[in-house]
N, C-alpha and C positions, 0 to 999 in steps of 0.2 A: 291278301296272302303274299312272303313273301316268295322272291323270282325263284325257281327251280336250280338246284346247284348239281352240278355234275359231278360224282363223288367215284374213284376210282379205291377200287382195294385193292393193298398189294401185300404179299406175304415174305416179310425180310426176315423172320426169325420163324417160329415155333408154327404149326400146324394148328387148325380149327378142333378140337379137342369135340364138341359138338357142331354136326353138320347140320343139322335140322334146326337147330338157335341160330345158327349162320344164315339159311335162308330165313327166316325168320327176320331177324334184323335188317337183312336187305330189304323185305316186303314193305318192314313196318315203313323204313327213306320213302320209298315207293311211293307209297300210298300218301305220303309227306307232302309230295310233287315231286320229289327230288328222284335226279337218273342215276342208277348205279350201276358203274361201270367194273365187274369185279375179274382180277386177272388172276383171280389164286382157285387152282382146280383140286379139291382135295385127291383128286385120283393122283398126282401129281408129287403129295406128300412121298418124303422121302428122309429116312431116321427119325428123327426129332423134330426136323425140319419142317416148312413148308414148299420144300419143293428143294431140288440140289441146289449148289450153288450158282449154277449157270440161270438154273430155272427163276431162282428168286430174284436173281440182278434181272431177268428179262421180263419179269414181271413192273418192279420199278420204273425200268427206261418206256416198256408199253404205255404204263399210266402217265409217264410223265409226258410222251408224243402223243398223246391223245389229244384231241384238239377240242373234243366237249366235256374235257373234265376240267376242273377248278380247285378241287380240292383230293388227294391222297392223304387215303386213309391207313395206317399200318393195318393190318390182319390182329396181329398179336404180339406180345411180346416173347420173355424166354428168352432165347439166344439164336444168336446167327448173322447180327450185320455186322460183325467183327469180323467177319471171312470175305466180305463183300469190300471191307472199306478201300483195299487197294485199285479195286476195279470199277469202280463207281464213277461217272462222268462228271463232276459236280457242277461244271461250267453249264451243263447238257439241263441239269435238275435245275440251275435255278435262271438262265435264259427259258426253261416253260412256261415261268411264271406261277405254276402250282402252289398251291399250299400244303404243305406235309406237314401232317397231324401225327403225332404218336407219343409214347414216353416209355423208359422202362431203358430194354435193350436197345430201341429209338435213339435214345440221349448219343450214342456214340455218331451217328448218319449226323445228328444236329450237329456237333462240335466240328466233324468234318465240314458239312457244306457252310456253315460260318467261317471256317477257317479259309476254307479254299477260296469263300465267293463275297462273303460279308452277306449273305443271304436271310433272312429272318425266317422262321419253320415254329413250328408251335406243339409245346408241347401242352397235350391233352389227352382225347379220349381215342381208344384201338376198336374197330369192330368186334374183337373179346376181349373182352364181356360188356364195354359200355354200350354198345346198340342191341345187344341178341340179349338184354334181361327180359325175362319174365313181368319184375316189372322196373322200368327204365329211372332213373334217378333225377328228379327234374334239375338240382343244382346242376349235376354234370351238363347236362344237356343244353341247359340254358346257357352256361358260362360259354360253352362250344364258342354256340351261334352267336351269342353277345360278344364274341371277341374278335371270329370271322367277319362278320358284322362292323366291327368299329365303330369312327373311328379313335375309340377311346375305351380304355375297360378297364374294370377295376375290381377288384379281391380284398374282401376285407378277412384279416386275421387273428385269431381270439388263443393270446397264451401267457401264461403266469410270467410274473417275474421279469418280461422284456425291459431294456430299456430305452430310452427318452431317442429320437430318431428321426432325422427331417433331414433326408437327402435324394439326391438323385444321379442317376447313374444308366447303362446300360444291365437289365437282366438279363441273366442267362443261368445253366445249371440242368439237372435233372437226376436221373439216378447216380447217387455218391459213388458207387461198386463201377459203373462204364466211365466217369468222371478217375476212377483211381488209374485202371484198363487204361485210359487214352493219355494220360499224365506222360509227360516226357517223349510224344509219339507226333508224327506229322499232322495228327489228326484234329489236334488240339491248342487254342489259343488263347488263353483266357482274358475275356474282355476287359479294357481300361477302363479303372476306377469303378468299378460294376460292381452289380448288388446279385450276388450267387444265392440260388435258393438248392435245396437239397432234398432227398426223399428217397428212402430203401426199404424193403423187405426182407424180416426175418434173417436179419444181423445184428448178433448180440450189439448193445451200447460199446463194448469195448471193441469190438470191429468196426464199426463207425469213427469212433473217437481215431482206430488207428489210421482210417485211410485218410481220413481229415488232417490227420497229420501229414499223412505222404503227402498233400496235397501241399500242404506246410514246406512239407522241406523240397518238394521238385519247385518251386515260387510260384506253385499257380495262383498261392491267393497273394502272393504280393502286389499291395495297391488294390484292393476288394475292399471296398466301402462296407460293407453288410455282408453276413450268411446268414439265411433266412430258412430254419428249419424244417421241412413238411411231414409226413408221418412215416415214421419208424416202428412200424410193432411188427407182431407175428416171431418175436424171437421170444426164448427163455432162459430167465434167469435162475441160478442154480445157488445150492447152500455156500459155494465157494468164493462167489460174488462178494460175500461177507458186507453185505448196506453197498457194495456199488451199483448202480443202475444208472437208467435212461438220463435222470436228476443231477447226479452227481457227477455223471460225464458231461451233461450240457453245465453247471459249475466250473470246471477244470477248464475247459474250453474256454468259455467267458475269460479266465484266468491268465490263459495261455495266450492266446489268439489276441491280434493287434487291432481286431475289427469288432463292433457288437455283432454278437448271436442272438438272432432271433428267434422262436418259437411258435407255430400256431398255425403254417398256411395251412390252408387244406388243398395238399397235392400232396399224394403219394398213389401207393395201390390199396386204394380203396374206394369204395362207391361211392362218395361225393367228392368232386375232386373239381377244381376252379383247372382252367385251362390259361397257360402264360408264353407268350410270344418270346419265344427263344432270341435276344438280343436287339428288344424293343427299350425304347427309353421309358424308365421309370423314377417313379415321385415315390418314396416309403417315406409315412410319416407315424409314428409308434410313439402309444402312451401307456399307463399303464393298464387300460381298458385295450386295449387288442392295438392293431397296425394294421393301416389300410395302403394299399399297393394300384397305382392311375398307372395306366398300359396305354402310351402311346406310339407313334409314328412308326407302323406295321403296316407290311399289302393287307388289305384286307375283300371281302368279292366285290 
C-alpha cells in the first residue's frame, strides 16, 4: 500500500453545494490511509462564496502552515481567487512546499504563484465533485495519483484532424475565461516557448475563438510552440450561427494563429480529466492517430 498523504482542503472560490458528498468524499481518502486535513467550515459559507474573503485566504495560508499536509486540495471551483489574488503570500505557498491541486477558477492562484515564484502547481481534480461522486471515475483518479507520484506522466490524446508535432517545451494553461481575466495583469506570465493547453465551459465557440484572440493581441501566445485544446461543450448553438461551430472555429484558428492547435486532451469540466503539472517540462508528440504528452521534472510526494 502506498505511504499515507496528508491532504488539506481549502475553499478559494464557491461553497460545497452538497454537504453530505463532502463528508462522504473525506471518508472515502480516510478509509484510503490518507489524513485529511479540511479547513473549509460550511457554517462559514458566506454569499456564493466559501467563506468571506478574509476567511478563504485564511484557509489557504492554514493548509499551507500545516506541517502534515503534502498536498492542497481546492474545495471547488466558480469564482473567488480573483478577490484573493492581491493578498496572497506566494513566496509563503511555495517555500511550504505543498502541492496545490485544482483547475477551473484555480488557473488564476496557478498563473500568480508561477509568476511570482516559478513554482509548479497542478492542475486537476477539486473535492467537488471529483472525490464526493457516487461513483468516482477511475481515469481521474488514477491520473491524480500517477502524476503526484511521478516521476514521469503522461496523457495520451485522441482528436481529428491534428497535425504532425514533435516538440518540447514548458506546459502551462487551464481555464481560457481566468487565462483572458489575468491577460495584461501582474498575475500573469506566459511561459517561454511553451506548449499552452486550454479548456472552458459553456462558452459559445465564438467566445472562445474571441478570447483566444485577446490572448493574440495582449502577446501572450507570442513564442507558444503549441495550443492544445481540452473540452469545450455545455454551450448552444443557435439558427444564427448559420454552419459556424466548435469545427469551424478550431479551422480559422489553425488559419490564423502562428502555432499548431491541437485537439483532444481530455481536461476540462468533465468526469474524466488527466491531471497536468502546471509549468513542468513536456514532450507533445502528434499524429494523425491522437498526441501523447511525457510530464516531467515536477515536486512530486
Amino acid at each position: 500500500m502506498s505511504k499515507p498523504v496528508g491532504i488539506a482542503i481549502a475553499g478559494l472560490g464557491g461553497y460545497a453545494l452538497y454537504e453530505d458528498a463532502l463528508e462522504r468524499g473525506m471518508a472515502r481518502l480516510e478509509a484510503q490511509g490518507h489524513i485529511v486535513h479540511n479547513y473549509y467550515d460550511p457554517a462559514q459559507k458566506h454569499q456564493r462564496f466559501a467563506g468571506t474573503d478574509a476567511n478563504r485566504l485564511a484557509q489557504l495560508n492554514a493548509a499551507a502552515a500545516d506541517p502534515d499536509v503534502q498536498v492542497v486540495i481546492a474545495l471547488r471551483g466558480s469564482y473567488g481567487v480573483s478577490r484573493l489574488l492581491p493578498f496572497i503570500d506566494y513566496r509563503k505557498m511555495a517555500d511550504s512546499g505543498k502541492l496545490f491541486v485544482g483547475y477551473s477558477d484555480f488557473t488564476a492562484f496557478q498563473t500568480a504563484l508561477y509568476r511570482e515564484t516559478g513554482r509548479i502547481s497542478f492542475s486537476g481534480p477539486m473535492m467537488c465533485d471529483d472525490f464526493i461522486r457516487d461513483d468516482p471515475v477511475d481515469y481521474t483518479l488514477d491520473q491524480f495519483w500517477s502524476c503526484l507520484r511521478g516521476p514521469v506522466h503522461h496523457v495520451r490524446g485522441m482528436g481529428e484532424g491534428n497535425p504532425l508535432v514533435d516538440i518540447e517545451g514548458p506546459i502551462w494553461g487551464g481555464n481560457l475565461a481566468m487565462l483572458a481575466h489575468v491577460a495584461g495583469t501582474p498575475y500573469l506570465q506566459p511561459l517561454e516557448r511553451g506548449i499552452l493547453f486550454l479548456e472552458d465551459i459553456a462558452e459559445h465557440p465564438y467566445r472562445v475563438e474571441r478570447m483566444i484572440l485577446q490572448l493574440l493581441y495582449a502577446g501572450v501566445l507570442e513564442g507558444q510552440q503549441a495550443i492544445v485544446l481540452g473540452d469545450f461543450s455545455g454551450y448552444k448553438l443557435a439558427p444564427a450561427d448559420n454552419g459556424y461551430n466548435f469545427d469551424t472555429m478550431v479551422a480559422f484558428l489553425r488559419e490564423r494563429l502562428p502555432m499548431p492547435v491541437l485537439t483532444g486532451l481530455p481536461f476540462g469540466h468533465i468526469k474524466s480529466r488527466c491531471t497536468i503539472p502546471f509549468g513542468a517540462a513536456a514532450h507533445l508528440r502528434s499524429d494523425p492517430a491522437g498526441f501523447d504528452l511525457t510530464l516531467s521534472g515536477y515536486p512530486t510526494l
